[in-house]
C-alpha positions in Angstrom: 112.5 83.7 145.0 112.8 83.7 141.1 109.1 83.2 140.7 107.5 85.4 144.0 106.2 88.0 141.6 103.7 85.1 139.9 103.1 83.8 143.5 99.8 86.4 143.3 98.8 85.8 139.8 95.0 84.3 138.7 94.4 83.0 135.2 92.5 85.8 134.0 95.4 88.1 135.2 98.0 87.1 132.8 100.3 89.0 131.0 98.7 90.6 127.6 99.6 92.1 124.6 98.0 95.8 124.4 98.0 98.1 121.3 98.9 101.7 121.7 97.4 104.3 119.4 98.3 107.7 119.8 96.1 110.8 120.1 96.9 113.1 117.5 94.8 116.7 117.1 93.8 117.3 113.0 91.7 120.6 111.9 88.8 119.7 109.8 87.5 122.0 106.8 85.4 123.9 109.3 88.6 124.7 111.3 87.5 123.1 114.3 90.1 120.9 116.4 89.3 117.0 116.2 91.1 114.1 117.8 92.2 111.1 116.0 93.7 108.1 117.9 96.0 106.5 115.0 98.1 103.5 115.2 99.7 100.6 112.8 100.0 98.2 115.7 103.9 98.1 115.3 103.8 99.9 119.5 102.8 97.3 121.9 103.0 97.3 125.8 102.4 93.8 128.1 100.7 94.2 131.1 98.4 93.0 133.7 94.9 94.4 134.0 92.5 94.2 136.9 89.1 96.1 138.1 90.5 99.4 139.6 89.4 100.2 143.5 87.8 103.4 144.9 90.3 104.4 146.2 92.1 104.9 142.5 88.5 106.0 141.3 88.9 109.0 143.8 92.3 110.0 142.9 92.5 109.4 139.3 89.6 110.2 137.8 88.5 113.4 136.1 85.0 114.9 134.9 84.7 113.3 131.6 86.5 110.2 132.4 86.3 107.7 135.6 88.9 105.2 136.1 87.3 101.8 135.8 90.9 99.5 135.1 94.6 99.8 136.3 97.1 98.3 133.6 100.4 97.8 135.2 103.5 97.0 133.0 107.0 96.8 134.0 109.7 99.2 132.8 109.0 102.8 131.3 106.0 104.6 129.9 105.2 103.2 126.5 102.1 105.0 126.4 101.1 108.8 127.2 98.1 110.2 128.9 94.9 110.0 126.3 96.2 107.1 124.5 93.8 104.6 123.0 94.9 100.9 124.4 93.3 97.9 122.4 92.9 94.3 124.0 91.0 92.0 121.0 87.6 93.8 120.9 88.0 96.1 124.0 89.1 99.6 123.7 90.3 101.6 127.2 91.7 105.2 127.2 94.5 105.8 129.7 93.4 108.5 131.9 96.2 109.0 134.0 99.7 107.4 134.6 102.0 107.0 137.6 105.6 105.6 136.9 106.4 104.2 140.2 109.1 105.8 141.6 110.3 107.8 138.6 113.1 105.1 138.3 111.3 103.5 135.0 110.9 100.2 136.7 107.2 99.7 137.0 104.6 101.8 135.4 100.8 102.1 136.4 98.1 103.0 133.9 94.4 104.5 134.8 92.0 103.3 132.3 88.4 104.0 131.0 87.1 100.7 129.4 84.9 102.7 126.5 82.5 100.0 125.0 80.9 102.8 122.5 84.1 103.0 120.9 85.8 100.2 118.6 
């Protein structure tokens, strides 16, 4: 029973290594509001990404952003709501979170995979 939670497990769905950056709000010279997403790489969360399904598409989404990905990672929020997550050369913006439960055990991310963003 040790190893029933890998029974479900593909190749491509293995554990990984994402980067967290945070979103952080800076005034420019014109004194408008601008978002920076600004990290050193020392937060990391591991998790298991897959294709999201309408049904979270539905739910999750919002106006601006649609759900494409779900990240699930086990334990606590490492990451908040518009946090910028970085997999090698993919970017994805968490667009809404759901910890399971509220018992920190299992977290679930809804991501936007943003390919005009590096």
């Amino acid at each position: 029973m040790i190893n029933a939670r890998f029974m479900y497990l593909r190749p491509g769905n293995l554990f990984k290594d994402f980067v967290v950056e945070s979103n952080t709000q800076t005034v420019t010279s014109t004194g408008r509001v601008a978002s920076v997403h600004a990290g050193d790489g020392s937060v990391t969360l591991r998790g298991c990404l897959a294709d999201s399904t309408d049904e979270d598409k539905k739910s999750h989404s919002t106006q601006e952003h649609t759900v494409t990905h779900t990240i699930v990672q086990q334990g606590p929020p490492k990451a908040k709501r518009t946090d910028k997550l970085i997999l090698g050369d993919r970017v994805f913006y968490i667009v809404d979170i759901d910890d399971t439960g509220s018992l920190g055990v299992t977290t679930i991310y809804y991501a936007e995979e943003r390919r005009d963003v590096k």
